[in-house]
Structures are given as C-alpha cells and as structure tokens.
C-alpha positions as CSV (number, residue, x, y, z in Angstrom):
1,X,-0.8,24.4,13.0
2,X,1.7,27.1,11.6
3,X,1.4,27.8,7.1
4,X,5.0,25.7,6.8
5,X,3.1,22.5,8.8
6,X,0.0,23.3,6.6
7,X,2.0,23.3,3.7
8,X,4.0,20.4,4.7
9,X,0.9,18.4,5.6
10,X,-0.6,19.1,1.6
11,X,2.5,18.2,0.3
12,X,2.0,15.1,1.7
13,X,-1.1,14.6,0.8
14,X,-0.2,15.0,-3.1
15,X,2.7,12.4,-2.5
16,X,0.4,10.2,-1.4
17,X,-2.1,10.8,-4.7
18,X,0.6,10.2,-6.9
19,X,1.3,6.3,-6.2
20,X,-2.6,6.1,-6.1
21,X,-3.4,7.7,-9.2
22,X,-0.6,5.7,-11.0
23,X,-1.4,2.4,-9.5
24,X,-5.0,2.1,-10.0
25,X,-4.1,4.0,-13.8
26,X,-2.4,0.6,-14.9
27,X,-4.7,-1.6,-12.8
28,X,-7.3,-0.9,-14.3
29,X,-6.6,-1.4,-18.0
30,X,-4.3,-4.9,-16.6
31,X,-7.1,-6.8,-19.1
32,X,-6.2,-5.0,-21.8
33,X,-2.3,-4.9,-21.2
34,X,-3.0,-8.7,-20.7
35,X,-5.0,-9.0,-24.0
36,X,-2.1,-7.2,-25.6
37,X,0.7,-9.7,-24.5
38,X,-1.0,-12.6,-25.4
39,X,-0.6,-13.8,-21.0
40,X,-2.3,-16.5,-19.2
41,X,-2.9,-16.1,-15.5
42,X,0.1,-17.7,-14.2
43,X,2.2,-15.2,-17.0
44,X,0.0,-12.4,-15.5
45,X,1.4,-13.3,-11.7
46,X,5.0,-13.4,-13.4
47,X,4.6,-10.0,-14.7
48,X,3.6,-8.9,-11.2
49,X,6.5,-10.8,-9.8
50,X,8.4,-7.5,-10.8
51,X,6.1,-5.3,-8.5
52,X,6.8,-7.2,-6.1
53,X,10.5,-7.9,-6.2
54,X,10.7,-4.1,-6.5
55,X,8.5,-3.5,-3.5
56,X,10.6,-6.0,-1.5
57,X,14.2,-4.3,-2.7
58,X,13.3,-0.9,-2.2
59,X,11.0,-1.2,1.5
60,X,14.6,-3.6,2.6
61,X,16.5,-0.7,1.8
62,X,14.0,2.2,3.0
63,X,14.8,2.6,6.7
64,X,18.4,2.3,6.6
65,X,18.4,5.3,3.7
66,X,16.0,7.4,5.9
67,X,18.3,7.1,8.9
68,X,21.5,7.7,6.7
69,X,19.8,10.6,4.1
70,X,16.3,11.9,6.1
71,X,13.0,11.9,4.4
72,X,12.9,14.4,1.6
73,X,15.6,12.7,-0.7
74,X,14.6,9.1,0.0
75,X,11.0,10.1,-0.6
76,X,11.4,12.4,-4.0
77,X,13.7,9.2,-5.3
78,X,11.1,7.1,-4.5
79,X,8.3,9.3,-5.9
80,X,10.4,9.9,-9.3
81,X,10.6,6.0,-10.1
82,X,6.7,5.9,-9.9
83,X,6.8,8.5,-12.6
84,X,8.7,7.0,-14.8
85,X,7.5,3.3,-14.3
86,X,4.2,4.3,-15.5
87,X,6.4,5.7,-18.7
88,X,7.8,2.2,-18.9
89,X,4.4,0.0,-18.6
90,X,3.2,2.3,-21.1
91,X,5.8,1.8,-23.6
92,X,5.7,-2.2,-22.5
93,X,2.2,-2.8,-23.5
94,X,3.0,-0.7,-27.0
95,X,5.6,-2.9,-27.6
96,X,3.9,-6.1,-26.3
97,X,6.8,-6.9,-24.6
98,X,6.1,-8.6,-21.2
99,X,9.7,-8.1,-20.0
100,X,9.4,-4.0,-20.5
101,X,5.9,-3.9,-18.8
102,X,7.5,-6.0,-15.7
103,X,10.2,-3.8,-15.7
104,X,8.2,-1.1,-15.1
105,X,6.5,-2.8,-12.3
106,X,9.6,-3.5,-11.1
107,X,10.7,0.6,-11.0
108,X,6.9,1.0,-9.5
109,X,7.8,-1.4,-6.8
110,X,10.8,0.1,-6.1
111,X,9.3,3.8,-5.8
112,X,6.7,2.8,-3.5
113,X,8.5,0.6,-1.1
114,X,11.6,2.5,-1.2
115,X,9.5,5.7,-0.5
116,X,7.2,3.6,2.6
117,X,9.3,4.5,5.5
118,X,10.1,7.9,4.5
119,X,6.6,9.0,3.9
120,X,5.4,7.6,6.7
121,X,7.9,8.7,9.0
122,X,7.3,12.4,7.7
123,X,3.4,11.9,8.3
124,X,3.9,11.0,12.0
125,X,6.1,13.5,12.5
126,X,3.5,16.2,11.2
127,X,1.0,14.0,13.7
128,X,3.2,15.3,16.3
129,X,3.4,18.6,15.9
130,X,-0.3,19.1,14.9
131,X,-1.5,16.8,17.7
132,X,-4.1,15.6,15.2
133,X,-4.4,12.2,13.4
134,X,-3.4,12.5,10.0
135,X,-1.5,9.1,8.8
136,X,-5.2,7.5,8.0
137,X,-6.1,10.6,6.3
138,X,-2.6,10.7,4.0
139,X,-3.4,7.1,3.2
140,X,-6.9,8.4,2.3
141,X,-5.4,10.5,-0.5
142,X,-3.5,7.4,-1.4
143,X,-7.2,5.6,-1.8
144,X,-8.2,8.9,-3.7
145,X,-6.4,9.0,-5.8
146,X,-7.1,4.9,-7.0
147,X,-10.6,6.6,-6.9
148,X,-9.8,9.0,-9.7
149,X,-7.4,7.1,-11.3
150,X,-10.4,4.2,-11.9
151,X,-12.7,6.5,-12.4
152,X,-10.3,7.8,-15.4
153,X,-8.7,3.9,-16.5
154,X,-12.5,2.9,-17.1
155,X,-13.2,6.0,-19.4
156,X,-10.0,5.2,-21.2
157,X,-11.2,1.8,-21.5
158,X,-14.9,2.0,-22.6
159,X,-13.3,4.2,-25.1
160,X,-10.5,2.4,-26.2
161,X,-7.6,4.5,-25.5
162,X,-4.5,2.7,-25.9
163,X,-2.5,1.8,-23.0
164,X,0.5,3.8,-23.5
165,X,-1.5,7.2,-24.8
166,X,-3.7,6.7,-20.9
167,X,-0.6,6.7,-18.8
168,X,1.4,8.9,-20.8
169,X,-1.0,11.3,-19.8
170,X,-0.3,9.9,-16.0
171,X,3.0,10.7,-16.1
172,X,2.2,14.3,-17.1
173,X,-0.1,15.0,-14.4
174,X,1.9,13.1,-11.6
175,X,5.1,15.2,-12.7
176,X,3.4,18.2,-11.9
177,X,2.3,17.3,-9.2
178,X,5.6,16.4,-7.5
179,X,7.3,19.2,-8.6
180,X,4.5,21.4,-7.0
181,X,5.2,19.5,-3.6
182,X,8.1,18.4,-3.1
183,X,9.4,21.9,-2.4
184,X,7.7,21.9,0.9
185,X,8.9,19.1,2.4
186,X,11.7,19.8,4.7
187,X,15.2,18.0,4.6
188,X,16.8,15.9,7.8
189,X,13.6,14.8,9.0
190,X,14.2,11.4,10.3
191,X,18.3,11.7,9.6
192,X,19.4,9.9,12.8
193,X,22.9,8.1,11.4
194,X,25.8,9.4,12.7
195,X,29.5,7.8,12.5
196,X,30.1,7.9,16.4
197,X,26.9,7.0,17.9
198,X,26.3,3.4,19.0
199,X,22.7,3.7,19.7
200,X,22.5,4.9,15.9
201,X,19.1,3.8,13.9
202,X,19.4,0.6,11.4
203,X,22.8,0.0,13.5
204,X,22.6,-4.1,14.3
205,X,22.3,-3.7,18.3
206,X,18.9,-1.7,17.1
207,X,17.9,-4.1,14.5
208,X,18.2,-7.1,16.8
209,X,16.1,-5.0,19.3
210,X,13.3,-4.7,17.0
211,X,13.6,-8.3,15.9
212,X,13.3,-9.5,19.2
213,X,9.7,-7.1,19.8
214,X,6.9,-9.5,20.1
215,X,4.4,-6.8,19.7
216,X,6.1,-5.4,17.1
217,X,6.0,-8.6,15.2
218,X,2.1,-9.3,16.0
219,X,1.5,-5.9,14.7
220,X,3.2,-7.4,11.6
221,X,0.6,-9.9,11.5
222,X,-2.1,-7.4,11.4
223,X,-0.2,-5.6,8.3
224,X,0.7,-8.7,6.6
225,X,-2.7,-10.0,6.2
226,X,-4.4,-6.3,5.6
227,X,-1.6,-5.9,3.4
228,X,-2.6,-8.9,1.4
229,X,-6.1,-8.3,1.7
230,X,-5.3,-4.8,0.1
231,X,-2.9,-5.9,-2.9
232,X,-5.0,-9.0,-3.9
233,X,-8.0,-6.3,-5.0
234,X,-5.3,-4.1,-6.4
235,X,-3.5,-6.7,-8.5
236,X,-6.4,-9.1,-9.4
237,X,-9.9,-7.6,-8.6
238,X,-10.8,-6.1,-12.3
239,X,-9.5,-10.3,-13.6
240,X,-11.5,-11.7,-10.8
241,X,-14.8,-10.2,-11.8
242,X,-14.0,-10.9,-15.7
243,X,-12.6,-14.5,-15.2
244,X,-14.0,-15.6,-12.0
245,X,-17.7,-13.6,-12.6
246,X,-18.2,-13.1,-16.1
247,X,-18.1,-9.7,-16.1
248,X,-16.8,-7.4,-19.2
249,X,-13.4,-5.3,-18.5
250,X,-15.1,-2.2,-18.2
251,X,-17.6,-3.3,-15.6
252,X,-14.5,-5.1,-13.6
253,X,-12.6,-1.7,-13.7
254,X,-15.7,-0.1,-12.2
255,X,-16.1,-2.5,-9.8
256,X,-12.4,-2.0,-8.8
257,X,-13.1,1.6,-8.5
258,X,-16.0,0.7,-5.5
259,X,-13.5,-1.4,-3.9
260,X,-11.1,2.3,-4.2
261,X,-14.2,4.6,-3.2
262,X,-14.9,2.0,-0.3
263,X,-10.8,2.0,0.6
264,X,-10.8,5.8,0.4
265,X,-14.3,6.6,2.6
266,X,-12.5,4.1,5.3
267,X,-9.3,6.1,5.6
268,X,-10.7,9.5,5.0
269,X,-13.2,8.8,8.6
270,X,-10.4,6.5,10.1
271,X,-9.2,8.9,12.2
272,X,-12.5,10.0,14.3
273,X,-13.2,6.3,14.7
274,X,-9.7,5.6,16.2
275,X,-9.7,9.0,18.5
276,X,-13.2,7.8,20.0
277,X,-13.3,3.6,20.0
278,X,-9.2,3.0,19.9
279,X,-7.0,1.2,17.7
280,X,-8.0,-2.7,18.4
281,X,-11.5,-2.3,18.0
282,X,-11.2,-0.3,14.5
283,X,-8.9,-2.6,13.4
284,X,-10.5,-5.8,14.4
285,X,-14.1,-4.3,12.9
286,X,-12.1,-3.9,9.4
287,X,-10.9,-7.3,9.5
288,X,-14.3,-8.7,9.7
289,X,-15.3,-6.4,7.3
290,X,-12.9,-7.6,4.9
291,X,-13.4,-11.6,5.5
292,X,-17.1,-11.3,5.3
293,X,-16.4,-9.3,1.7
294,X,-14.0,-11.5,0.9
295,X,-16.6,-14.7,1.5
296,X,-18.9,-13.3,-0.6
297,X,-16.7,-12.8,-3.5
298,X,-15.2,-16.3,-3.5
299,X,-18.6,-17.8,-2.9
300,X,-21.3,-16.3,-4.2
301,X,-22.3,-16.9,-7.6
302,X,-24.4,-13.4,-8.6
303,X,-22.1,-11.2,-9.9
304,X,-23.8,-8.1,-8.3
305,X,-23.8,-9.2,-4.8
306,X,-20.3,-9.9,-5.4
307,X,-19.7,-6.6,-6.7
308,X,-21.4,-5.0,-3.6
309,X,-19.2,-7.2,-1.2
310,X,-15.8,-5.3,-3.0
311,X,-17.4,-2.8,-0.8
312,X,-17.1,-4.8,2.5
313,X,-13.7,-5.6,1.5
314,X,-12.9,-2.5,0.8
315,X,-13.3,-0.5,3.9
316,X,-12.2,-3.7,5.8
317,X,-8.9,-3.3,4.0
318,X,-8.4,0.4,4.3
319,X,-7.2,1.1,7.8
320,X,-5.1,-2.1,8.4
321,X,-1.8,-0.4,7.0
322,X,-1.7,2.8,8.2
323,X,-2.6,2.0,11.8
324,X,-0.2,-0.9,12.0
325,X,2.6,2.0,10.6
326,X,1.3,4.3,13.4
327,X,1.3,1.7,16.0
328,X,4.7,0.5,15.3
329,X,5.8,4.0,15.1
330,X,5.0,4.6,18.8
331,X,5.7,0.8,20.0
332,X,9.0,1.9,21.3
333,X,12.3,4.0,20.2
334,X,13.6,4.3,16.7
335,X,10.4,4.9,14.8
336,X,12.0,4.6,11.5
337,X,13.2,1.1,11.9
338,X,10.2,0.2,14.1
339,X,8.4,1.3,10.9
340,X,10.7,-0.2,8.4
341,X,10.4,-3.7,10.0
342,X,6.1,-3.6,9.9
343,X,6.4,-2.2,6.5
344,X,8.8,-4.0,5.0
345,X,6.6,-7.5,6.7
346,X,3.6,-6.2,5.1
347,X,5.5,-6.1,1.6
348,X,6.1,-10.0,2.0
349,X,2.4,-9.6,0.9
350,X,3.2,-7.9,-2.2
351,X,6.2,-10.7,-2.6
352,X,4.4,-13.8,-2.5
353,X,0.8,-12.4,-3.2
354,X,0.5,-11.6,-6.9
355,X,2.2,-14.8,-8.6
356,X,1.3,-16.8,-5.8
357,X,-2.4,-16.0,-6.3
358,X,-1.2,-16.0,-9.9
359,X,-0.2,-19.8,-9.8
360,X,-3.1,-21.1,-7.5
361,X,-5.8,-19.1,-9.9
362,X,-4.2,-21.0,-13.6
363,X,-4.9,-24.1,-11.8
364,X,-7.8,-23.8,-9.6
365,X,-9.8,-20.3,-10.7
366,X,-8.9,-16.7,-9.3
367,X,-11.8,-17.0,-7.2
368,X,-10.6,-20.0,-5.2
369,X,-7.3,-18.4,-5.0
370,X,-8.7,-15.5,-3.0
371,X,-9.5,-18.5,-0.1
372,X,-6.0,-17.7,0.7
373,X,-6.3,-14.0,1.3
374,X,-9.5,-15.0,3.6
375,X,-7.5,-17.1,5.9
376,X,-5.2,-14.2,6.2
377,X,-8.0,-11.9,7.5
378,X,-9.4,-14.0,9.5
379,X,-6.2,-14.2,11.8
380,X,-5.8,-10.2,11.8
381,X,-9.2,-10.4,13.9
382,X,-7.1,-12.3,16.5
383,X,-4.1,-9.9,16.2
384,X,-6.1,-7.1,16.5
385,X,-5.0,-6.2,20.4
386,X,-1.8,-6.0,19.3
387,X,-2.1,-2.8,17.9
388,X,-3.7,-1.0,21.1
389,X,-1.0,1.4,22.1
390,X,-1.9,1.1,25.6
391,X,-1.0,-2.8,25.4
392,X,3.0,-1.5,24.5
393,X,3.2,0.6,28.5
394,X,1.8,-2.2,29.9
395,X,3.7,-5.1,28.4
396,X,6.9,-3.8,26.9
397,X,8.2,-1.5,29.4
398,X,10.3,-3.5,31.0
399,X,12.0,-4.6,28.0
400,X,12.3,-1.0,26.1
401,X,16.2,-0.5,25.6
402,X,17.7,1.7,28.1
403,X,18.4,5.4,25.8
404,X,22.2,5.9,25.4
C-alpha cells in the first residue's frame, strides 16, 4: 500500500470516528436531555422522528450526488452537518426546546445518511487497491469512537455537566478532526454521471436494474434487521435499562458503552473472521448473537444479566451493516447505486425504528417494544446466504446487464 493509500485509508478512519463520537456524545446524556424537556416516551420517539427523517432524506439523495459530484464533496457536506447538529442539540436542550433538539437530529440524520454511500464507496475502493478487508475495520472506528464518546457522556453525566457545555466540546474536537482529514481524501472517486452516457449510474434503466435484483434485495433484509438491531441500542438502550430495568442514568450510559465496546471488538476482528469462515456464516453467527442478547434483555428480570446480554447484542449487531454494504457493492455493476439501494433499506430502520419503538414502549414498556427488533433478527439468520458472494456468480449471472 503506497503513503497516499495509507493516508487515504486513516482519513477514513477519522471520518468514521466523528459520526461515532458525536452520536453516542448525545445518546448518552438522552435522560438528561429528556429530563430537561419535560418528554414522555412517545415525545422522546417524536424527537427521534427528526433523526430519522434526516437519515431517510439525505441516504435517498446519497447515490445519485456521489455519481453526479464523487465522494469527497458529498462526504465533507455530510461530515460538516454532524458537526454542527451536535451545536444544535446542544443549544436545544439549553433552551429546552424540543423542536431545536429535533432539529438537530434532523441535520445529524442528514450528515450521516447523506454521507453513507460516499464513505462507503471510498472504503471499497481503498479495499481494492490494498487487497485487504478494510470496510469492517472503518466501521470499527465508527464503534470506537461510540466507545469513547460513552466512556466521555457518562463522565459528563456522573458529574453533571450540562448538555450543551459536553457537546460543545464535541464539536471542537470533531472540527479538528475533519479538517485534519479531509485533505487526504481524493476528489472524482465514484463520479460516474456523465450527460451522454446511457448506461450512466442513478440513470432510471440502472435504477430499475437494481430494483429488480433479488439478491440485492435479500441482502436488504439482512441490513434492515441488523440495522434495526443496531439503532434500537443506539436510540433507546441507556432508557431501556433506566425505565425497563431500574437502573440510574449513569449506570444505563455505561451499559450503552458495553453494548459500543462489544459493537467495536466485533468490527475491529470482522475482517479475519470473514477472510477464513466467509460472509454467510459471520453474518448468520451475529444474528444469533444478537437475538439471544436481545431475549435476554426483554425477558430477564436481573438487571445485570441484562446488562451482560448488551454484550451479545452488541457483537451480534456489529458486522451486519458493513458486510451487507460490501456484499452489495460486489453483487453486480454500479456499486454506488448497488450500495445506495442496501443502505438507504437499512435506513427504513432508522425511519420507522425510533418513534415506532417510541409509541409501542408509552403503551406497553420499552422492554416489550424491543420484541419487535427480535423478530427482525431472527429472519436475518435466514437471510444470511444471501450475502455469500459466491451465491451472486452462481445465480445472477445470467441476469447481470450486458456493459454498454
């Protein structure tokens, strides 16, 4: 691997600590931003509804910007809005004002699924050229940086830092960080629109294509439900252990940050599980590992043994997403809307997930809610096959569109 790949590949790596460091920063203290504007449960899932509108908007969006602008531009937009969302939240929860701190999720969203495709698209692209797996590992830093961002919303918490003062101080770190990388990161990478090309990606002969993959859509399944299983703990895990297990805020914060360490110890030795046992096996051992965690947490009534099970959840949730992005990438031609479509499935997850589970946990407890997100799970370990690479030579040949 030649210094400008090297450099490249750590630049990634520090995009993909940003969104991580910011999302588990305001996750972390959501008891005391929901202390501080006076929300029940189902007002909680509303304020989320902005994440997840924003998610939706920007990941619809993603692959057609890639195709028209490249990577680097759609990605350092994407990256700025995390920035400033965490700004936003902040000012929100000083304010009290619910409609500023779902705003901000809303400019989050936004960042992070309007960012998806580009990122990812970049990562495979170094995979490539290195000849190394390396989208489980950029995920990884994704996980690490929840890790330290946890590790730092619980010490805010225990000591009663105010909101705004905790992700003020996000901001400044996550601002230096991009400005640090983003220099590295080359331009045109993924560019592929051009005015007099038919065969041009996000064109609707290309679209309709994808649509009509069946693979491609099974490996939607897979990220759908992984997807879900993922966002549930980031949304509502530190609520769950206060509401559904008794727990205080600063003990459900650390509990979240197991379910981060777990996420981020997955991805980080993803990649030498994949090279030696394969996609479908991986992916259909992380499934199980995430329903059996899952189980425990909805029905168990010891608090500990439901905080160990985060763990099973945890690194049963951690390599769903970026092998589904990798195995959609190389299910056929046109990996940026072969990735767009997966991702921008899995972000129905993010859509209906938080208020949904917002709704169904006002009336029946957060911990029955999560019954939901089991079920999910349960159907990736069917879907698993569909993300065995070898599975696309032998059954979508035929159909693969004939290169213009």
């Amino acid at each position: 691997m030649d210094l400008a790949t090297r450099r490249r590949r750590a630049a990634l790596f520090l995009l993909f600590l940003v969104p991580g460091l910011s999302i588990s920063s305001w996750v972390t203290r959501t008891p005391d931003i929901r202390d501080r504007l006076g929300a029940s449960t189902a007002e909680m899932g509303i304020i989320l509804f902005g994440l997840s509108v924003g998610s939706m908007i920007g990941i619809l969006g993603s692959g057609a910007m890639v195709a028209r602008f490249g990577t680097r531009p759609v990605m350092g937009a994407g990256t700025l809005l995390i920035i400033v969302s965490m700004a936003v939240v902040g000012g929100g929860a000083m304010l009290t004002s619910a409609p500023v701190v779902t705003a901000g999720l809303f400019l989050f969203g936004a960042g992070m699924g309007g960012g998806e495709v580009a990122v990812n698209v970049d990562g495979a692209e170094v995979e490539q050229i290195s000849g190394r797996t390396v989208l489980p590992t950029l995920h990884g830093f994704f996980s690490l940086g929840t890790v330290v961002g946890a590790a730092c919303g619980i010490l805010c918490t225990a000591a009663a830092v105010p909101v705004q003062w905790h992700l003020a101080a996000v901001v400044a770190v996550t601002a230096g960080m991009f400005a640090y990388a983003f220099r590295a990161i080359p331009g045109a990478v993924g560019k592929t629109r051009h005015p007099n090309r038919r065969s041009e990606s996000g064109s609707a002969s290309t679209r309709g294509t994808v649509w009509r993959d069946r693979r491609l859509l099974l490996i939607g399944g897979v990220i759908l439900a992984m997807a879900l299983a993922e966002g549930a703990a980031n949304d509502w895990l530190p609520l769950l252990m206060v509401d559904g297990h008794g727990t205080d805020p600063a003990l459900g914060s650390a509990v979240y940050t197991g379910f981060a360490a777990a996420m981020t110890i997955g991805r980080f030795g993803g990649g030498f599980f994949i090279d030696r046992f394969g996609r479908t096996p991986v992916v259909r051992a992380s499934a199980v590992s995430a329903t059996l965690g899952i189980a425990v947490v909805v029905f168990a009534d010891s608090a500990v043994l439901a905080g160990a099970a985060v763990l099973f959840w945890g690194m049963g949730a951690s390599l769903g997403f970026p092998v589904a992005l990798s195995a959609a990438g190389d299910s056929g031609p046109d990996a940026a809307a072969r990735v767009s479509l997966v991702a921008m499935i899995g972000y129905v997850a993010f859509l209906v997930g938080p208020p949904g589970l917002g709704f169904l946990g006002d009336h029946y407890g957060l911990r029955t809610a999560m019954i939901v997100v089991l079920a999910f799970t349960a159907v990736a370990i069917a879907l698993a096959p569909a993300v065995d690479a070898r599975s696309a030579t032998a059954t979508d040949d035929a159909d693969a569109p004939v290169p213009s």
